[in-house]
N, C-alpha and C positions, 0 to 999 in steps of 0.2 A: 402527433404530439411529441414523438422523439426529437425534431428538427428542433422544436422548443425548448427542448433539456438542453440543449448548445446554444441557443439565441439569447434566451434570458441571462445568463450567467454572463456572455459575453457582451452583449448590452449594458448590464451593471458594472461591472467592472470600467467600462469606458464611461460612463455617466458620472461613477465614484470620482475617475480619474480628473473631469471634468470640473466638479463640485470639491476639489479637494480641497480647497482653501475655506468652505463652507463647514466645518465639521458636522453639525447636529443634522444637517442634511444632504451630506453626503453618506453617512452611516444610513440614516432611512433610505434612500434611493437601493444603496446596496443592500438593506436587508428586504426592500419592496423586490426587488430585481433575485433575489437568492432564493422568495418563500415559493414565487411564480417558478424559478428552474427547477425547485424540490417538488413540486403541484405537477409540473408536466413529467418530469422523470417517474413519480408513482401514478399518474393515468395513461403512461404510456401505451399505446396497444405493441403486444409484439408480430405483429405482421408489416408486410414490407411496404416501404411507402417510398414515392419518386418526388422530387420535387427537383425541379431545373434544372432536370439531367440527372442527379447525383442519389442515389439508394441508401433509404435511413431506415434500420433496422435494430430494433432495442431487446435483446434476446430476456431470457427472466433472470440467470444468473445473474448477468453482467448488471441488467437493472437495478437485482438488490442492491448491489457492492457499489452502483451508483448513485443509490439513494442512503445510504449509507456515507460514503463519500461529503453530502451536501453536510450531512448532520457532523460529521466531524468537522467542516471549516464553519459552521455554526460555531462550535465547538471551543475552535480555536480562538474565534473572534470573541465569544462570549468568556471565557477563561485568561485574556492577556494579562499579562503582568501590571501594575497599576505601573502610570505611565508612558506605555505602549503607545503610539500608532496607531487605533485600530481602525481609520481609514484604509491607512496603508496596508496595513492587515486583512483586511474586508477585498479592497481591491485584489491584491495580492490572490487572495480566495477564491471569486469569484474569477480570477483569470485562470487559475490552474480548476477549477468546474471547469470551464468552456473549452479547455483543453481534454482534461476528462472525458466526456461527455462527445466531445468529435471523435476521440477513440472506440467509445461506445457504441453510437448509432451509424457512425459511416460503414459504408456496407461492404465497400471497395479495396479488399486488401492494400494495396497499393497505396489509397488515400489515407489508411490509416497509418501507416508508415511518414506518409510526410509529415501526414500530423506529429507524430512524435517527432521527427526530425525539426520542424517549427517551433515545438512546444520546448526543445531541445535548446535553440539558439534564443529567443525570447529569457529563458530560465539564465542560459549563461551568462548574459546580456545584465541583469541584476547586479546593483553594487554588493558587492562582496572583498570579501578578502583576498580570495583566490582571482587568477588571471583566469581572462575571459578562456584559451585554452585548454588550462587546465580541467574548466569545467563543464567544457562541451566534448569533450572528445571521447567519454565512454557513449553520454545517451547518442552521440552522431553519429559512431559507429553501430552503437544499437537498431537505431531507423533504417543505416546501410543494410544492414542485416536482414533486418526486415523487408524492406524492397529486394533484395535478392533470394528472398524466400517465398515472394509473394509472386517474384516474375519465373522462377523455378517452380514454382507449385501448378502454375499456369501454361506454363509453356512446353516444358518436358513429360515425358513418357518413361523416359529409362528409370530404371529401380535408381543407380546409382544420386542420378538427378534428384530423385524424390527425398533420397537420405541426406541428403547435405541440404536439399531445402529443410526439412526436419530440425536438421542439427544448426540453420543460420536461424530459425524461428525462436530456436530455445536461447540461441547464445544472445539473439538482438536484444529481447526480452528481458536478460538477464543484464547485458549493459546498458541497457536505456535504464533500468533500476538503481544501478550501480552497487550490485552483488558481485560478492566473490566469480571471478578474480578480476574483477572490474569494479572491489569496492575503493572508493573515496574519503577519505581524510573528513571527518566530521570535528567542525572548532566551535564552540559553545557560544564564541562572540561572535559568530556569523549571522545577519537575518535569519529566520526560520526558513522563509519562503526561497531564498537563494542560496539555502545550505544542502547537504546531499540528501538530508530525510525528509524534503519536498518530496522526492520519488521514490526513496525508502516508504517513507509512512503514509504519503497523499497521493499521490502519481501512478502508484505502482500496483496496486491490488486491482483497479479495473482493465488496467493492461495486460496482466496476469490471467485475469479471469477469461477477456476477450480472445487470448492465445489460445486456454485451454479451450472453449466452447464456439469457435468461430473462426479464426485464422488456421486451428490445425485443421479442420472437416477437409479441408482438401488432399489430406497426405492419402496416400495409399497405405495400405492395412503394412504391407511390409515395411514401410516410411515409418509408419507409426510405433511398431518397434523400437525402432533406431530412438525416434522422438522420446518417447516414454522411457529408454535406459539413459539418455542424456540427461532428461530429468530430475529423474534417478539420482544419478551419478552426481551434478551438481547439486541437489537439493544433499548429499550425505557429501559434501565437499564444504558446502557455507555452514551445514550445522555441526560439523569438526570445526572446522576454521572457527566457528563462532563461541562455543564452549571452550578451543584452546585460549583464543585471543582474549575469552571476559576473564578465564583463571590469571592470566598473564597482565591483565590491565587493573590499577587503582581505580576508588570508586572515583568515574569524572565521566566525561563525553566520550571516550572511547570506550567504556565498558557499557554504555546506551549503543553505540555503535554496532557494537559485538550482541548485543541483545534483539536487535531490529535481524540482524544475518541469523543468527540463532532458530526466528521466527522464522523467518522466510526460506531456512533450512528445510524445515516441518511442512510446510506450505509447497514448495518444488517438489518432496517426494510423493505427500498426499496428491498432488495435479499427474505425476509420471507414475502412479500407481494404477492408472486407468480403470477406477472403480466407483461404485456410489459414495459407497463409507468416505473414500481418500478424498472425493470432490468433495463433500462433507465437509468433510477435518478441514480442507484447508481453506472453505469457505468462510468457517467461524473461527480461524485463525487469521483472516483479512480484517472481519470485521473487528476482534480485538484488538489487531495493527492499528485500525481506522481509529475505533472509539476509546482505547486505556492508554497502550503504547507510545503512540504518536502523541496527544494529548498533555500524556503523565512527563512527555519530556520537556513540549514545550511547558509546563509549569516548574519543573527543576529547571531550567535553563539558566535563570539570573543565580541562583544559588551555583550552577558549574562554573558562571563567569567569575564566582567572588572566591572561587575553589577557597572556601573554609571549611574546617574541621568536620569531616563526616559524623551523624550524629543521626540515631534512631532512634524512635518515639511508636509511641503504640500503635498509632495508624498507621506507623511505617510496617507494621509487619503482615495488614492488610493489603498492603501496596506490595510487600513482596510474596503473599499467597498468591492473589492475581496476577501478576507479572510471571510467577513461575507457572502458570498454569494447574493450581491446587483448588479441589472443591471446596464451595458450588460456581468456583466463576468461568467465564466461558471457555477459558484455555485446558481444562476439563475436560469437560466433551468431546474438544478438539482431537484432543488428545488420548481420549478412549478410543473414537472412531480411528483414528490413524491407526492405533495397535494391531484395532481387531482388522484393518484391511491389509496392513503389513503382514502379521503374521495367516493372512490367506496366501500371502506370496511365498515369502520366504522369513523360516521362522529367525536366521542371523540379523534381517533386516530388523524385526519389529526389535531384537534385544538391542541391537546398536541403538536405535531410536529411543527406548525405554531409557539407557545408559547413560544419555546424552539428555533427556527429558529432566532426570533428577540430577544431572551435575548443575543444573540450572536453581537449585531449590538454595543454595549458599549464595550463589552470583545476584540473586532475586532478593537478597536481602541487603547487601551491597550496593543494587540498586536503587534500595530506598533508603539509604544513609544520604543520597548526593543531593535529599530536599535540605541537608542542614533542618534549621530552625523554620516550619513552614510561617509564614504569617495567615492571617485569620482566612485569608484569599484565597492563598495557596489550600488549604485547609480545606474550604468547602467546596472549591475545584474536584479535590482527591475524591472526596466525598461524594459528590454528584457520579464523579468516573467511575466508582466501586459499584454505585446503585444502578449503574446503566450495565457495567458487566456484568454484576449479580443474575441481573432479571435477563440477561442473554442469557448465562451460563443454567440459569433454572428451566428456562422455556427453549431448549434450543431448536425446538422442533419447528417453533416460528419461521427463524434464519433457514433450517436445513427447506421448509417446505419451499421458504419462497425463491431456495437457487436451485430447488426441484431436485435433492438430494433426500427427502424422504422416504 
């Protein structure tokens, strides 16, 4: 059934594409095509399966955060701004699933690498604003990376070889995402789908997760050192840079920017803490990437593009408890588990993270001024996103079982 989490998505997506001039049934096709890739992603079995050569293997981590995954471009599609595309939308979706999704079940390090590097020029390839260039050249160096981590993981024996495959795993990872110091210029008038928090907020949490729980099992334990301080070390690199840059930026798209790196700060060290707790934390820091973040941006978006008068309202300051990760919502939790697995390591680390945790509790309110004036849409958008994180952040033991961080 894993083969299936990649065929249906990529089937609708080209169906949609097909039927695009048909609206009312090209949106059914794609939502027929999306519920079938969401049905085989959660009956997945995780044991290994051969089909025409190639080894398709759907671990339980990676599963949740892929089934997770589907319900955020639900998500997207079901939330557009009135007016929207949501063919295009849908399509759009269902092709970064099928790309997802090949990162997840391929078995074959090597094949997963291409995949991103595929997934890489396809993404640049999107009208945009930016030059096809500028857009491919972190994630295509990232895949580089990664195939040279995958053919060094493989092939060599020496300690040295092991550490620099370690340290091309973490960097590819990190520029296929486009984090610090590989991040990318986010502009509010750009499609969603061909702007850079396609792989910030949609792209990047199962490539993430598939690094920590599948691509690394090959280092050697002294590799894994190296891996885990790299980690480390960039995961308290983006969430500086990320706290500097949102104090430093107006509320607009670059302080959503700085708030995606912020996360994904927290997320790099929880994965380089190499503990239950850390896989934890930063697995219910995906999924609030997946289901509030990601989400909560594309419904501010058209209010970035009309940059008027910041302006907060009462739901805005539920929008920045959740955002800032404040109980009960899930960035909470997140955020407790990180503490308590930091401070098992090193008590400087958990306060640096503590420090940086609440400089985010002002930024997170700044962030809910850029809804301007929500319309009635926008509104039960927000609504719907607080009640999905709520009920994460109440029950987290759900999420933590099912990536088997219990």
């Amino acid at each position: 059934m894993a083969e299936l989490a990649l065929g249906f998505p990529f089937a609708g997506a080209l169906v949609g594409s097909l039927l695009r001039r048909r609206h009312r049934l090209a949106l059914l096709a794609c939502l027929a095509f999306g519920l079938a890739g969401l049905v085989a992603a959660v009956t997945a079995r995780p044991e290994r399966a051969t089909l025409a050569g190639l080894d398709f293997q759907l671990a339980a981590p990676v599963q949740a955060i892929l089934v997770v995954s589907f319900l955020a471009a639900g998500l997207a599609v079901l939330l557009a701004p009135a007016g929207a595309d949501r063919v295009a939308l849908a399509v759009s979706g269902l092709g970064g699933l099928a790309a997802i999704a090949a990162v997840a079940v391929l078995g074959n390090p090597v094949l997963v690498a291409l995949a991103v590097l595929l997934t890489a020029g396809v993404h640049a390839a999107l009208p945009a604003l930016r030059s096809f260039g500028e857009r491919v050249r972190a994630p295509a160096f990232g895949a580089l990376l990664l195939v040279l981590a995958a053919l060094l993981t493989a092939g060599t024996g020496s300690l040295a070889g092991a550490r620099i495959a370690g340290l091309a795993l973490v960097l590819g990872v990190t520029a296929a995402i486009g984090l610090a110091p590989f991040l990318g210029a986010l502009d509010p008038r750009e499609p969603a789908p061909a702007s850079p928090v396609a792989w910030l907020g949609f792209l990047g949490p199962t490539l993430v997760v598939v690094m920590a729980t599948r691509l690394s099992g090959g280092l050697s334990a002294e590799a894994g050192d190296a891996y885990a301080a790299v980690l480390i070390g960039l995961g308290i690199f983006n969430l500086g840079l990320g706290a500097l840059g949102g104090w430093r930026s107006k509320p607009g798209a670059d302080l959503w920017r700085y708030s995606f790196l912020g996360d994904w700060g927290l997320v790099l060290v929880g994965l380089g803490l190499l503990s239950r707790d850390g896989f934890g934390a930063a697995s219910l820091l995906l999924v609030s990437i997946l289901l509030l973040r990601l989400p909560l941006y594309l419904l501010a978006r058209p209010a970035l593009v009309k940059t008027g008068r910041p302006e907060l309202h009462a739901a805005g300051l539920l929008v920045a408890a959740a955002l800032a990760g404040s109980a009960p919502f899930a960035g909470f939790a997140a955020r407790l588990l990180l503490l308590r697995s930091a401070s098992a390591v090193a008590w400087p680390l958990a306060l640096f993270l503590a420090v940086a945790m609440l400089s985010w509790l002002p930024l997170s309110i700044r962030l809910a001024q850029t809804f301007g004036r929500p319309s009635r849409r926008v509104t039960f958008g927000v609504a719907l996103l607080l009640v999905i994180n709520l009920a994460v952040g109440l029950y987290p033991a759900f999420i933590l079982k099912l990536v088997g961080a219990s």
